[in-house]
N, C-alpha and C positions, 0 to 999 in steps of 0.2 A: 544557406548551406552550399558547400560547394567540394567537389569531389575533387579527389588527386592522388593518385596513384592507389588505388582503388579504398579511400577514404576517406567522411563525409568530414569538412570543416568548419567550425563556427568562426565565423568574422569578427574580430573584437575591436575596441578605436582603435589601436595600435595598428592593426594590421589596414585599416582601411584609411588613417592617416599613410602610411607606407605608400598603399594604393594610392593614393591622389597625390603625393608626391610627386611619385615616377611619372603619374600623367603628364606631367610638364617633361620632365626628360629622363631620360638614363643616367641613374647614379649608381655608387657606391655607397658601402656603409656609411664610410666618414662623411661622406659630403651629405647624404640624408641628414645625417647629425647635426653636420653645418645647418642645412636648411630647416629644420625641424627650431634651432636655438635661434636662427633669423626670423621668422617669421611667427616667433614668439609660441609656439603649439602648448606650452605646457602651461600656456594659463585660458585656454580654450580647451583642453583636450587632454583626460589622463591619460600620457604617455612620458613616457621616460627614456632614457639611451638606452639602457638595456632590453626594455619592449623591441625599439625599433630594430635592433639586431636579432631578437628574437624573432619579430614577423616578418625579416628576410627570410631566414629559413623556413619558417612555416610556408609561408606563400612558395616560396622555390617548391617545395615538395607537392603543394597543391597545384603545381602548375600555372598559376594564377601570376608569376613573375617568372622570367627566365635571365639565366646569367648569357651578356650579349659575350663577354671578354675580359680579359681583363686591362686597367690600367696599368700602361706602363709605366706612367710615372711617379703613380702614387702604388704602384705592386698591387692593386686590392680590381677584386671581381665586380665588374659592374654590370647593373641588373636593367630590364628592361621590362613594363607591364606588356602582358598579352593579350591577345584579345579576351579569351575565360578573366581575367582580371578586369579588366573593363567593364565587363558584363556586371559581375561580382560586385564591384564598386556601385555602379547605376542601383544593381537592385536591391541592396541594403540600402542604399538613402530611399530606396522606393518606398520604407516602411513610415506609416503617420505615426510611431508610436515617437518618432523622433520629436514628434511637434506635443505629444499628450503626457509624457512620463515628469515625473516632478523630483527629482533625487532631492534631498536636504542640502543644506549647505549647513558647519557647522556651527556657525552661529544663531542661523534658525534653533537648532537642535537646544541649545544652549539656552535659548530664549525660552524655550518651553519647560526650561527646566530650573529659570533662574530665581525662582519663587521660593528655593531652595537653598540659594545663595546665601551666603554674609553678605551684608548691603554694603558695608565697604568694598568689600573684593569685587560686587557687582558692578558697583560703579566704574569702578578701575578699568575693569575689561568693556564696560560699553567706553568708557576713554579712550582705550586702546583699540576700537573698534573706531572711535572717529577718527584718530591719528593714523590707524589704516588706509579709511577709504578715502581720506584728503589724500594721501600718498599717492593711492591708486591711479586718481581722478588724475594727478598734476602727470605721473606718467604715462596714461592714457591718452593726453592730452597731446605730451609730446609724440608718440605714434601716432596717434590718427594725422598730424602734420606730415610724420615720412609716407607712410602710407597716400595721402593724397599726392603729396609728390610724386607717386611710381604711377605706371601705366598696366595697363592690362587686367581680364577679370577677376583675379585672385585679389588685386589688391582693392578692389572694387566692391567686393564681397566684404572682404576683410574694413574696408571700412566701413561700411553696415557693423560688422559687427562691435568693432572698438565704439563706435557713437552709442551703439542697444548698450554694453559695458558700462561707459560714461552716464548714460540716463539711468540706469541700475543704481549704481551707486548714488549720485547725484541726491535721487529718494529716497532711498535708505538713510542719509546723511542729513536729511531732510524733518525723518523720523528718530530720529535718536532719543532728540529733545523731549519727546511723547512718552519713550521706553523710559527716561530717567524719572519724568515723572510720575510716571507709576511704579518704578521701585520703591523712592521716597514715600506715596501715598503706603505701599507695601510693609514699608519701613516703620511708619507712623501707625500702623493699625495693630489691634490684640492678636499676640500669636496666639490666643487661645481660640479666636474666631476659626470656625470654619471656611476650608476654602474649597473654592470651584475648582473643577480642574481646567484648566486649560482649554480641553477639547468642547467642553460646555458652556465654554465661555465664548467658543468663537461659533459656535450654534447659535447663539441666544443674539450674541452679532450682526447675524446673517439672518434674522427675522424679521 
């Protein structure tokens, strides 16, 4: 939480993407934009163009960015972090909830729930789930290559992270073959049988 002009603000990724931006330098809207689609944020990081225009403003009013000037050649106001931004930034990553918290993804969700499926259409989408993460994988691939190519610690980071990406998928893609077979077994059995749910099955698991 962070105060600014006598009011407390919550930090959201938007705004602390913004934040680590301008660490690197003084930008403008557009060029944030720019840099935000170069460094590929929206598949690390729910944030969108409209967020980022968004947490200009919020941050301006919180203090936590200040506009240095404007661009004369591009006519647009460019912003600069503060030091209160700085701080701001450090102490939101200071939180371990970032290493502990588990969101879904939706195809997890989907899995939990495919038992429910038509076995055809089930199949289909785990299909379209391996035709996905081959995608993924080949252009993961080709990034973590520019990536090493650049210098400095952002992209240093950055390639930690597309390699974790890469191995993600990688097992997943791994596991498919498993998931199909147990639709089929799914497929093959009495719908009149009784089923586990889900959550008792991965108890029963974990024994």
């Amino acid at each position: 939480m962070k105060k600014g002009r006598g009011r407390s603000q919550t930090l959201t990724t938007p705004d602390l993407v913004v934040l680590s931006l301008l660490c690197e330098r003084a930008m403008h809207g557009y060029e944030l934009v720019k840099e935000y689609h170069r460094q590929e944020v929206g598949d690390w990081a729910a944030v969108s163009r409209p967020h980022v225009y968004y947490a200009l403003k919020k941050l301006a009013d919180a203090e936590l960015i200040t506009a240095q000037g404007a661009d004369e050649k591009a006519n647009r106001m460019v912003y600069v972090l503060t030091a209160a931004g700085r701080t701001a930034l450090a102490d939101a990553l200071a939180a371990t909830t970032w290493a502990t918290e588990r969101p879904p993804s939706p195809f997890l969700t989907w899995l939990g729930l495919s038992i429910d499926a038509r076995p055809v259409e089930a199949r289909a989408v785990i299909a379209a789930r391996r035709v996905f993460l081959v995608q993924q994988i080949a252009k993961e691939t080709v990034t973590l290559k520019a990536i090493e190519a650049d210098d400095g610690m952002r992209s240093e980071v950055a390639a930690h992270m597309v390699r974790l990406t890469i191995a993600q998928f990688e097992l997943e893609l791994g596991l498919l073959g498993g998931i199909e077979q147990s639709l089929a077994r799914a497929e093959g059995a009495e719908t009149s049988k009784p089923r586990t749910p889900v959550s008792i099955q991965l108890e029963r698991f974990g024994e």
